[in-house]
N, C-alpha and C positions, 0 to 999 in steps of 0.2 A: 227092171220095171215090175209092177204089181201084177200078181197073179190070183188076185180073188178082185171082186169087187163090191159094194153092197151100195143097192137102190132103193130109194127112200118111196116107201108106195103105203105108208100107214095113216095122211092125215085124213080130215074129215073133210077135206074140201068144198066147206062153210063158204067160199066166196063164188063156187060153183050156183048157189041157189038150188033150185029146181034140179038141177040136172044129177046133180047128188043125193037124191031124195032116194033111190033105186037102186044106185051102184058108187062105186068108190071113183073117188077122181081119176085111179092110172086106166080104168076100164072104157071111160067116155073116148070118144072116138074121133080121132084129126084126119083126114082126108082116108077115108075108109079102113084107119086102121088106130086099133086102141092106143094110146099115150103109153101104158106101159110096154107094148110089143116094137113102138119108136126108138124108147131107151135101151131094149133088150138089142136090137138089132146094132149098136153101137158098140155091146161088150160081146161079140160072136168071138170067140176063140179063147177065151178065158176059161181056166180051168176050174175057178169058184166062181160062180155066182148066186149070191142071196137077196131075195126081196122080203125088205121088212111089212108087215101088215097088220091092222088093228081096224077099224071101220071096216064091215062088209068083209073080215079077212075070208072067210069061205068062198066069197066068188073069184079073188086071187087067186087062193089056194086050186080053186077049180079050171081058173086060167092056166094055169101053171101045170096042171097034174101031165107027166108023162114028157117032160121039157127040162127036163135034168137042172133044173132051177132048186134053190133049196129055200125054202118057207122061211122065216123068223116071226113067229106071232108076239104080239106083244098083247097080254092081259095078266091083269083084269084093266090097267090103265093103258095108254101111250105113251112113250115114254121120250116124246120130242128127235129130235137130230143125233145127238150125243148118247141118249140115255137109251136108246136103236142100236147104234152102233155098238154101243158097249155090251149090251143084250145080243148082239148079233156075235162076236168075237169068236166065242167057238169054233165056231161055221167059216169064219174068216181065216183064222189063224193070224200068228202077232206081227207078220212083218207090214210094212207100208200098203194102205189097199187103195182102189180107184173109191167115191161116190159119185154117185149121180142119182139127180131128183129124175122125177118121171113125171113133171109138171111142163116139160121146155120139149120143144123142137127144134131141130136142127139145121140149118139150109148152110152144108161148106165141110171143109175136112173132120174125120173124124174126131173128137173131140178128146180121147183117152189116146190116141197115137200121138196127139199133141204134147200132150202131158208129160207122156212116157219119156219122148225125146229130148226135153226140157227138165224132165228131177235129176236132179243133182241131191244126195242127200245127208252130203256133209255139209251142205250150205243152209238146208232146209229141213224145216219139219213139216211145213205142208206148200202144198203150188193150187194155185184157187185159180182156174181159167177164168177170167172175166172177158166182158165186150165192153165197148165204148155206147153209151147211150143211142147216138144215132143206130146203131145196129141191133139193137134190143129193143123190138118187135113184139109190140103190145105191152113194153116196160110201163107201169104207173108210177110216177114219182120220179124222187132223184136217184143216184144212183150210191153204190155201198163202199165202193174205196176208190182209193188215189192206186196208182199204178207208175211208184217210183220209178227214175234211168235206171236203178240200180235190182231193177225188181221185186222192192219189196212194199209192201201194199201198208197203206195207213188207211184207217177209217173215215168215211165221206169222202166225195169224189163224182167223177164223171165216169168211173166203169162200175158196169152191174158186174154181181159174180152169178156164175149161169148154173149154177149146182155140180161142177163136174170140179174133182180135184184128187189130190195123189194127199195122204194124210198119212202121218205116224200116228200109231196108237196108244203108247207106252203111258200119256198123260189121262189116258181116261181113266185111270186106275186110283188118279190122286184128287177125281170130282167126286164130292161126299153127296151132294142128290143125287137122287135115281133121277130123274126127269130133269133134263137139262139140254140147253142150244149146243150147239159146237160150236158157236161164238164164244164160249168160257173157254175154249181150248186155243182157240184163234188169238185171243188177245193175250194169252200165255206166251203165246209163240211170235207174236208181234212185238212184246215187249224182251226178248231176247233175240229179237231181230234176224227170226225165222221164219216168218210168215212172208210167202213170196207169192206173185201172182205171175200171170201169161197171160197176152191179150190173144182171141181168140178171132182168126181175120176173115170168118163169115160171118151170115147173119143169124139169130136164137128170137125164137119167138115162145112168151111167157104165156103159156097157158093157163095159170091161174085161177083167170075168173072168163066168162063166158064168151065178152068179146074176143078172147083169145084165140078160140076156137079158128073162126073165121080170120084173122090175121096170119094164123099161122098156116092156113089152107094156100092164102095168097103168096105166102112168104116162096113155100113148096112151090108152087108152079109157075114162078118166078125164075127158080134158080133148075128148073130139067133143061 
């Protein structure tokens, strides 16, 4: 299993409105406790972990201080999902690592023991835990893939992916932008029929944009 992890805490969290005008999206607060200290509390025992940051990176950085966490800033731009990660590498080291956004809540097992027990990594190059629509909790829209018998994921579909996955690195080296999705690495890996997902059998609630807040308060005190 993967022994570092890297959490994605760098966007501007533009669909926040208001509520990001003062602080960064992973700071805003779900049932008394910041979105980024939700996602922390899922990789406790992991012997790396990095949060990437660029909007507001100073009140991260000051979230973080004395939490054996390690920083990744990213400037003078952002540099998206893939172009983070690959800025983050150092910090990570090259073998297969866990991400996770710090936009979602969690109500069910932890979601990186899932993971763990499920890579297989001669079969695969990355495992993308997804949920089924009905269980994605303040989901907008449709959802991002099909979730073959055979486990491996095609694009469009009835499962969200919830930002949590086991990924190989090796191909970020061959994206020629700096600023780039790790969906460029995804469909690399789909098209050599690597890309595998895991359905995920509690419930994730999308924090995203503001109603999320209050869904995912509900979701929480549904499932103690």
């Amino acid at each position: 299993m993967p022994h570092a992890v890297m959490l994605f805490a760098a966007g501007f969290g533009t669909r926040m409105g208001a509520l990001t005008a003062d602080r960064p999206k992973p700071l805003i607060e779900v049932a008394g406790k910041p979105l980024l200290d939700h996602a922390l509390e899922l990789t406790t025992g992991l012997p790396t972990r990095v949060v990437n940051a660029h909007y507001r990176a100073e009140q991260v950085a000051a979230h973080l201080d004395r939490s054996g966490v390690v920083l990744s800033v990213e400037q003078p731009e952002i540099l998206d999902t893939g172009g983070g990660l690959r800025h983050a590498l150092p910090l990570l080291g090259p073998e297969p690592v866990y991400t996770l956004n710090t936009d979602a809540v969690w109500a069910g097992p932890n979601p990186l023991e899932l993971l763990a027990e499920a890579w297989d990594p001669a079969r695969m190059d990355a495992l993308l835990l997804c949920v089924p629509l009905p269980r994605a909790v303040g989901r907008k829209g449709a959802g991002d893939f099909t979730l073959q018998a055979d486990g491996q994921l095609r694009w469009t579909g009835d499962h969200v992916y919830t930002g949590a996955q086991i990924l190989k690195t090796e191909l970020l080296a061959e994206i020629p932008e700096e600023v780039f999705s790790l969906r460029l690495l995804w469909q690399r890996m789909g098209d050599e029929g690597r890309l595998h997902g895991l359905d995920y059998p509690g419930h994730w609630a999308d924090v995203g944009h503001p109603e999320g807040i209050a869904l995912a308060e509900e979701m929480l005190a549904r499932n103690v």
